[in-house]
C-alpha positions as CSV (number, residue, x, y, z in Angstrom):
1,X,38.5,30.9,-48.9
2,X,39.0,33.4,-51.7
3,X,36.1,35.0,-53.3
4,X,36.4,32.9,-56.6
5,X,33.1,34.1,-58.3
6,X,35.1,34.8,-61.7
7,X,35.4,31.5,-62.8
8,X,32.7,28.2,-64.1
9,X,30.8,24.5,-65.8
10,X,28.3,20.0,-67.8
11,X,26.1,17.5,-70.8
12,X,22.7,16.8,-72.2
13,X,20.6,14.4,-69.9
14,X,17.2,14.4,-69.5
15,X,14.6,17.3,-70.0
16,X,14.3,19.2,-66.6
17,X,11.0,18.4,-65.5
18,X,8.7,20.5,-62.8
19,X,10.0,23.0,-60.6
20,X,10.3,22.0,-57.1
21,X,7.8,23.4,-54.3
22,X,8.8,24.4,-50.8
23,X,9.6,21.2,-48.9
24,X,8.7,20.6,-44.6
25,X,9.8,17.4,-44.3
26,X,11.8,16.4,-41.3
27,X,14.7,15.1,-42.4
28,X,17.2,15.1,-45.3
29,X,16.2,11.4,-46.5
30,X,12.4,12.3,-46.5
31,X,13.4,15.6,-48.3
32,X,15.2,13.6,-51.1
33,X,12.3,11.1,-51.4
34,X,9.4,13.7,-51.6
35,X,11.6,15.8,-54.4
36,X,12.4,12.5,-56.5
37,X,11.5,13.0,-59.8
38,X,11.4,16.9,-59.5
39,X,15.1,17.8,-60.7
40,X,16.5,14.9,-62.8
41,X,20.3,16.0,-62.0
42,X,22.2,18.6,-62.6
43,X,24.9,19.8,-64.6
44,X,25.1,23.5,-64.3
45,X,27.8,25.8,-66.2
46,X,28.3,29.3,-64.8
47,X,29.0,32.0,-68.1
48,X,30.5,35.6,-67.4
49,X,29.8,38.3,-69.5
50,X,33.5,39.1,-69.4
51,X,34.3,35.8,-71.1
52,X,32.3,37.1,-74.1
53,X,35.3,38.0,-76.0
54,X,36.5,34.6,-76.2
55,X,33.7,32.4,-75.5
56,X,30.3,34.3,-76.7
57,X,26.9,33.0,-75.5
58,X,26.5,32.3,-79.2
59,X,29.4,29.2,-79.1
60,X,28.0,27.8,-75.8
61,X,26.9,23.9,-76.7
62,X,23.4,24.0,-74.2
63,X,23.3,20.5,-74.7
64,X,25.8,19.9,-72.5
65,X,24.0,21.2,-69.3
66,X,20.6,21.4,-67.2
67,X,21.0,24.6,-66.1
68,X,23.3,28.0,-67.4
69,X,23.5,30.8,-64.9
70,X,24.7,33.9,-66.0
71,X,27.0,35.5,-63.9
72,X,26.3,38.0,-62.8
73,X,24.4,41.2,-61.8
74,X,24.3,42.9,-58.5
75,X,22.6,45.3,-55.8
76,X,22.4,49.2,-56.3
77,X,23.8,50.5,-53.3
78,X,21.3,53.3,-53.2
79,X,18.3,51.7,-54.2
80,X,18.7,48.4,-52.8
81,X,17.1,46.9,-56.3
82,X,19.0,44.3,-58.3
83,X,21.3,46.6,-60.4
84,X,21.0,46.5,-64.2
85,X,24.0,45.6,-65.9
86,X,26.8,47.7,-67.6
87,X,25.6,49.4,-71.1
88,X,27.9,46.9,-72.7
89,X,26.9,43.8,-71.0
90,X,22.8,45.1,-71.5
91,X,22.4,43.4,-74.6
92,X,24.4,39.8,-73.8
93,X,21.9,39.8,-70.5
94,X,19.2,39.8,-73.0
95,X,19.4,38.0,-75.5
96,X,21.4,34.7,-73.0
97,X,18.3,32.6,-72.6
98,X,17.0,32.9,-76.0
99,X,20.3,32.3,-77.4
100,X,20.9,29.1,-75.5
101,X,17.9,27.6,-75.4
102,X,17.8,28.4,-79.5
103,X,19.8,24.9,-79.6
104,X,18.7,23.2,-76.4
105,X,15.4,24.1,-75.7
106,X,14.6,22.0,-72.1
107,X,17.8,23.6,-70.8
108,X,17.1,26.1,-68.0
109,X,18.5,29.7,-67.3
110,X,19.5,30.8,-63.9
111,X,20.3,34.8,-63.5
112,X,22.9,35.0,-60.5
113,X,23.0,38.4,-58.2
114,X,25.5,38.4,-56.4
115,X,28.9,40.6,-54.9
116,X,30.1,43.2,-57.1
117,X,33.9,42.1,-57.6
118,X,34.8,45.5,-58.0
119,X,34.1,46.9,-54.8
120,X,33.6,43.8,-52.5
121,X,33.1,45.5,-49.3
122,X,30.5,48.4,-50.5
123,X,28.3,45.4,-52.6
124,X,28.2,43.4,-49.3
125,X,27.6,46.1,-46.9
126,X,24.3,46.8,-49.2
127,X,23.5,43.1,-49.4
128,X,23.9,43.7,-45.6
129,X,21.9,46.1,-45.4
130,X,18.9,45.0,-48.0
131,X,18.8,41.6,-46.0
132,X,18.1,43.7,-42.6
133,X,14.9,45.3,-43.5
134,X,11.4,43.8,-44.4
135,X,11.0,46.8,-47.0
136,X,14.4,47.0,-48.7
137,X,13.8,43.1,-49.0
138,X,10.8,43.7,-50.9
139,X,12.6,45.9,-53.4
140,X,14.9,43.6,-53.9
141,X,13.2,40.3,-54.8
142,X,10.4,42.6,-56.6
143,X,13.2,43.8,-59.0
144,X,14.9,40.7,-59.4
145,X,11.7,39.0,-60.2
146,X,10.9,41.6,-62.6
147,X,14.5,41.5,-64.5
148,X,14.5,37.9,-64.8
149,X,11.1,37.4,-66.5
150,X,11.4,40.8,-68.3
151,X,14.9,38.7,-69.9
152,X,13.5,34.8,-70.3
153,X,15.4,33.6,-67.1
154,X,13.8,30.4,-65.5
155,X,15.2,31.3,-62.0
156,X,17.1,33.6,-59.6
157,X,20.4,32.8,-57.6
158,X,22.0,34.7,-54.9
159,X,25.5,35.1,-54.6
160,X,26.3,37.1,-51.6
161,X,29.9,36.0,-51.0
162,X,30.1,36.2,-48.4
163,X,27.7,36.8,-45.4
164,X,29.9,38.5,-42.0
165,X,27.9,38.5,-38.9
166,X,25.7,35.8,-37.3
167,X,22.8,38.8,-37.8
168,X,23.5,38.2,-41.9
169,X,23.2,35.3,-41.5
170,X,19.8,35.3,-39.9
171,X,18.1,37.6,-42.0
172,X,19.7,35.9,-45.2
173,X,17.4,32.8,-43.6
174,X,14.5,35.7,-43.9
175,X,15.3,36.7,-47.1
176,X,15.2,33.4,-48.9
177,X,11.8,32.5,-47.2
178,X,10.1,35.9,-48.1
179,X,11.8,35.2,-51.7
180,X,10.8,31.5,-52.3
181,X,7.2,32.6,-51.0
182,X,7.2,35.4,-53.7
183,X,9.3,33.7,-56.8
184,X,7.2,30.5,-57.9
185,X,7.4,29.0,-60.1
186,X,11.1,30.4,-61.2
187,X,13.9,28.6,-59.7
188,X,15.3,29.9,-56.9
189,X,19.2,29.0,-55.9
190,X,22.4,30.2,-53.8
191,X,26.0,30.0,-54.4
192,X,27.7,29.7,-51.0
193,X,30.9,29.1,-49.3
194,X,32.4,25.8,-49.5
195,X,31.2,24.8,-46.2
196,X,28.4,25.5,-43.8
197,X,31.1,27.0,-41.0
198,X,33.0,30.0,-42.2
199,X,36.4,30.1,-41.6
200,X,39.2,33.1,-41.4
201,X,36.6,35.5,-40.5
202,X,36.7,38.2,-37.7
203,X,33.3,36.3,-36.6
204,X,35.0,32.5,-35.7
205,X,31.1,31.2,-34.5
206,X,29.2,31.4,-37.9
207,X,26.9,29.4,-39.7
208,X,25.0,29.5,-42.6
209,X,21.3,29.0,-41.2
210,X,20.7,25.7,-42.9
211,X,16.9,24.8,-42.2
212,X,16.1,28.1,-44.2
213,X,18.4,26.6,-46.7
214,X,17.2,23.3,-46.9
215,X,13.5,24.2,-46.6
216,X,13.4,27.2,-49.3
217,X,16.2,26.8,-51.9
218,X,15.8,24.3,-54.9
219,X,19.4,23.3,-54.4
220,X,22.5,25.2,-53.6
221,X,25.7,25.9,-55.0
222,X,28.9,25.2,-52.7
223,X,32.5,26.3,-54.3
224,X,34.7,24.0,-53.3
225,X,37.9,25.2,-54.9
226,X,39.4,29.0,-55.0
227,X,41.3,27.9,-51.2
228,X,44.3,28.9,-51.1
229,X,44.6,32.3,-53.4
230,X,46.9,34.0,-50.9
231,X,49.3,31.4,-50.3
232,X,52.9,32.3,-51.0
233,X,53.9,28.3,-51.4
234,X,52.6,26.0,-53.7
235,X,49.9,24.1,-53.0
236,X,46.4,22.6,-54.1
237,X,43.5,24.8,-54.3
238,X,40.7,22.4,-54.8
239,X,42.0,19.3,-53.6
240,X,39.4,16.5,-52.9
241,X,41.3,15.3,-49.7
242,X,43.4,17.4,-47.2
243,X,44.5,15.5,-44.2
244,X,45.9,18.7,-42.7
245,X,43.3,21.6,-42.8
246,X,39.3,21.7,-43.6
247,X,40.0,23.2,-46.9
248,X,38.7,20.5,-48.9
249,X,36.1,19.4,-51.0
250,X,35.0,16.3,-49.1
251,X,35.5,18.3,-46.0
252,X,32.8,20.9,-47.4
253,X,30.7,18.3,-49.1
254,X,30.6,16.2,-45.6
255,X,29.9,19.5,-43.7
256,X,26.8,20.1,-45.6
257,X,25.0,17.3,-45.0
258,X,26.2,16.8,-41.5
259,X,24.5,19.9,-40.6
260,X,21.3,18.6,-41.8
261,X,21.0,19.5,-46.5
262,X,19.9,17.1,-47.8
263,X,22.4,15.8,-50.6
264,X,19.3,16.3,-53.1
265,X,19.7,19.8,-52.4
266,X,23.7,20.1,-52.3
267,X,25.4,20.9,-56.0
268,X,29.3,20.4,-55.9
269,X,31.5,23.4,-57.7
270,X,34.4,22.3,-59.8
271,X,36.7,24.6,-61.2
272,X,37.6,24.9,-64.9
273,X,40.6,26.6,-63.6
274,X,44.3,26.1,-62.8
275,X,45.7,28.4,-59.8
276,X,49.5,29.4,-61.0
277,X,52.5,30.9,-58.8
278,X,56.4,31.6,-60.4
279,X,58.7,29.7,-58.2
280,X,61.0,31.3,-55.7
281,X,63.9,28.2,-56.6
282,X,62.8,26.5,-59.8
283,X,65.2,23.3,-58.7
284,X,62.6,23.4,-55.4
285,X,59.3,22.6,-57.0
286,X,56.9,20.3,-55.5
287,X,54.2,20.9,-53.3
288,X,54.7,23.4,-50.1
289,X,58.0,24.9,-52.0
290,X,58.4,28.8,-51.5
291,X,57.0,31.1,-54.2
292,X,57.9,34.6,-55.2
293,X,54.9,35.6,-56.9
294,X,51.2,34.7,-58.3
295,X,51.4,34.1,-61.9
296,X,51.5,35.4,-64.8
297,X,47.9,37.6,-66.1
298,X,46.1,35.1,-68.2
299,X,44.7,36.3,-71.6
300,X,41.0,34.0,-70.4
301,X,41.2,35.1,-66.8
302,X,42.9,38.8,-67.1
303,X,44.4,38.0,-63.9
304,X,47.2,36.9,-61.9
305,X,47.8,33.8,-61.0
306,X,44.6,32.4,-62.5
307,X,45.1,29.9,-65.8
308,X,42.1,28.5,-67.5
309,X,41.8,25.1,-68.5
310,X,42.4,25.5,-71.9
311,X,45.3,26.9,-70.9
312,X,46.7,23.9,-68.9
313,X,46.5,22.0,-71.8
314,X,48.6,24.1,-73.7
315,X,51.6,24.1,-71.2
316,X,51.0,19.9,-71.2
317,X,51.6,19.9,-74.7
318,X,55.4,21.3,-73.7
319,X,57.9,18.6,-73.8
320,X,59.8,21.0,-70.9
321,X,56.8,20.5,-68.5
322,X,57.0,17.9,-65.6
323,X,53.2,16.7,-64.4
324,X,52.7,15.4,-61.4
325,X,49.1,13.5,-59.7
326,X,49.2,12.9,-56.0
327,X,46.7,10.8,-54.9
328,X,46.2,11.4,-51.4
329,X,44.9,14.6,-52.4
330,X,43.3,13.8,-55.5
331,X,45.0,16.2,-57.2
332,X,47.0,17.9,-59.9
333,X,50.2,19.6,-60.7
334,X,52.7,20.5,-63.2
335,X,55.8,23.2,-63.2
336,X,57.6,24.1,-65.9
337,X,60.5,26.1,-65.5
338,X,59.8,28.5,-62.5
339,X,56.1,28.4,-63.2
340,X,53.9,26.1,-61.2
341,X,50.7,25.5,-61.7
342,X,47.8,23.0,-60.0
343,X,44.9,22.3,-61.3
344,X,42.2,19.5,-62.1
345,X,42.8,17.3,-64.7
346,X,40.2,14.7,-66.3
347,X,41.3,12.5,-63.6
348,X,40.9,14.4,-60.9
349,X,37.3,16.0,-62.2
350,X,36.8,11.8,-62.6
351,X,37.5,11.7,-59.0
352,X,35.1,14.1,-57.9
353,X,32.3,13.0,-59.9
354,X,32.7,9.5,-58.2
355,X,32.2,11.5,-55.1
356,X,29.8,13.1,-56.0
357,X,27.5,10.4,-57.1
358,X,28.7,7.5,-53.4
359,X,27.6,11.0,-51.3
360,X,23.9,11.3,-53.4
361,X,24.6,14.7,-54.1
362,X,22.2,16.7,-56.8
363,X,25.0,17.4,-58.8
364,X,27.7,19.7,-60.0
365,X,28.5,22.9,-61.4
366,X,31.6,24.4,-63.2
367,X,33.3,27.6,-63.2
368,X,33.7,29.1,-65.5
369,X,32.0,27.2,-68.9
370,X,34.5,29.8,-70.9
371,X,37.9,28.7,-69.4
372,X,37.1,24.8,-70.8
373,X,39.1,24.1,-74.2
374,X,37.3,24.6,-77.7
375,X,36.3,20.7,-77.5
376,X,34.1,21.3,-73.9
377,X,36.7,18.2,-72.8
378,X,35.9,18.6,-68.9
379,X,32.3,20.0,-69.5
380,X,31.6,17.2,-72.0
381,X,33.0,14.3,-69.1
382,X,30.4,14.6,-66.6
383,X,28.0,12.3,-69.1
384,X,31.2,10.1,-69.7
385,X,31.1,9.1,-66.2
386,X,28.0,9.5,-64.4
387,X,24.0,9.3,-64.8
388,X,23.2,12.4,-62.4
389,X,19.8,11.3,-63.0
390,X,20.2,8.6,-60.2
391,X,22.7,10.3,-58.6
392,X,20.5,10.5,-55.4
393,X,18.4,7.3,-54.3
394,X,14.4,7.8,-53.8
């Protein structure tokens, strides 16, 4: 799965309520019956900084979510602390809760730490590295503790994308249990791979260590989209359904809770983002047809092959572009010309929702709140369609 951390997404429900205490119940249906009443659903939005040029903290409507993260900071390679931000991104980091919760005051803020996108490798080796040592452990949830109340944050998230070894991923089971016992009564969250097996890495036997998951995390954060970045054919990168590989959503959603989360503790990603490739032969142009390159460098994204939703919606508007839904997948496509370009329309976020809600998840975040048009229209659908209050039984 690509590392897809650049991109995010919800509306107005209920006030968030308590924050939830460690759970030791036995299974995932005793789990979701003892935390009943202790998050009401949610509808989280992920912001970048980086967005800030066209979608400043100031025009974000709160109302439409339980919970903003901003994302993100990340680990001093040296020190092993939570890294301030950039000069330029000091000030946004400061004044994001205040600013949000000037309109929307029950909403909650979430400050995400997570892999430097810049240099992947050296950020994760010192993730790594921090996760490996009692001490360095301590420096890090001290400092992240410390920068998150210094700036009004309600809660922490980690976003180590992703984990390599099996030894990650036991000490990430340490880390979250020495940080929950620390962090009360912030929130405390993880943004993790789409499913609990990790696939395409040099390590073919590794799991995320669920109990510590389960028994420590308020809820976690899967990304089900982002699959298929290095592809060089068309095809869907978040699809709901894929009869043909594990790189689905359901397939992620169902591997979750087969290993033993319990859906109250599972929150599904959906991306506010089209993945875009220029076509080898513009005559061959459905799905699995030969591509000569990502596409163009999006003003939103400022990268290839990635088009924001807004986006989309402005090459539907063309009378020259052909849109296509296949329903098997549950998903979305549309070329025009010799660009082609998938994506997840209204429908297909309708879709997912659905799923959501029959597999009692928590709820669902987007990716990123920035890339949605100036109308919110995919942020504002999730209370359209579904009361993620009940979305889990008692």
């Amino acid at each position: 799965m690509e590392r897809a951390w650049c991109f995010s997404f919800t509306t107005s429900l209920i006030s968030l309520v308590e924050f939830l205490p460690g759970i030791s119940a036995s299974t995932p249906q005793q789990q979701c019956a003892d935390n009943a009443g202790s998050h009401a659903g949610v509808r989280g939005g992920y912001w970048s900084p980086s967005s800030s040029r066209y979608s400043p903290v100031s025009s974000i409507d709160a109302s439409i979510y339980t919970h903003l993260y901003y994302s993100s900071v990340s680990i001093d390679e040296t020190s092993y602390a939570v890294a301030p931000p950039p000069a330029e991104e000091s000030s946004q980091l400061a004044a994001f809760s205040s600013t949000v919760k000037s309109g929307s005051p029950s909403i909650k803020t979430i400050l995400s730490i997570g892999t430097n996108e810049y240099k992947v490798d050296v950020s994760n080796a010192a993730f790594s590295r921090m996760a490996s040592d009692k001490y360095l452990r301590g420096v890090f949830i001290n400092s992240s503790m410390e920068l998150a109340r210094a700036n009004g944050f309600d809660g922490l998230d980690l976003s180590w994308i992703f984990p390599a070894t099996q030894m990650d991923m036991e000490n990430l089971g340490v880390l979250l249990a020495e940080w929950r016992a620390r962090v009360m009564p912030l929130l405390l969250t993880a943004t993790l791979y789409f499913s609990n097996h990790l696939f395409d890495l040099p390590d073919s036997n590794l799991d995320y260590p669920v109990d510590d998951i389960s028994n420590n995390l308020d809820w976690a954060n899967i990304l089900t989209f982002g699959f298929h970045g290095g592809s060089n054919v068309t095809t869907f990168d978040a699809p709901l359904y894929d009869t043909t590989s594990h790189f689905s959503v359901s397939y992620g959603v169902i591997s979750w809770l087969d290993a033993g989360v319990p859906p109250c503790k599972l929150v599904m990603g959906i991306p506010l983002f089209g993945r875009s490739w220029f076509l080898r032969n513009k005559t061959k142009n459905g799905i699995r047809s030969p591509t000569a390159a990502a596409g163009t460098k999006q003003r939103k994204s400022n990268l290839t092959g990635i088009i924001a939703y807004a986006e989309v919606e402005e090459y539907m508007d063309s009378a020259s572009t052909v849109i296509t839904y296949d329903n098997q997948s549950v998903a979305e496509y549309f070329y025009n010309g010799d660009i082609w370009v998938c994506f997840d329309s209204a429908q297909v976020v309708q879709h997912k929702l659905e799923f959501a809600a029959r597999s009692r998840l928590l709820g669902y975040f987007l990716w990123t709140i920035g890339f949605d048009d100036s109308n919110s229209t995919v942020s504002q659908q999730g209370q359209q369609l579904l009361n993620l209050a009940n979305i889990y039984v008692n």
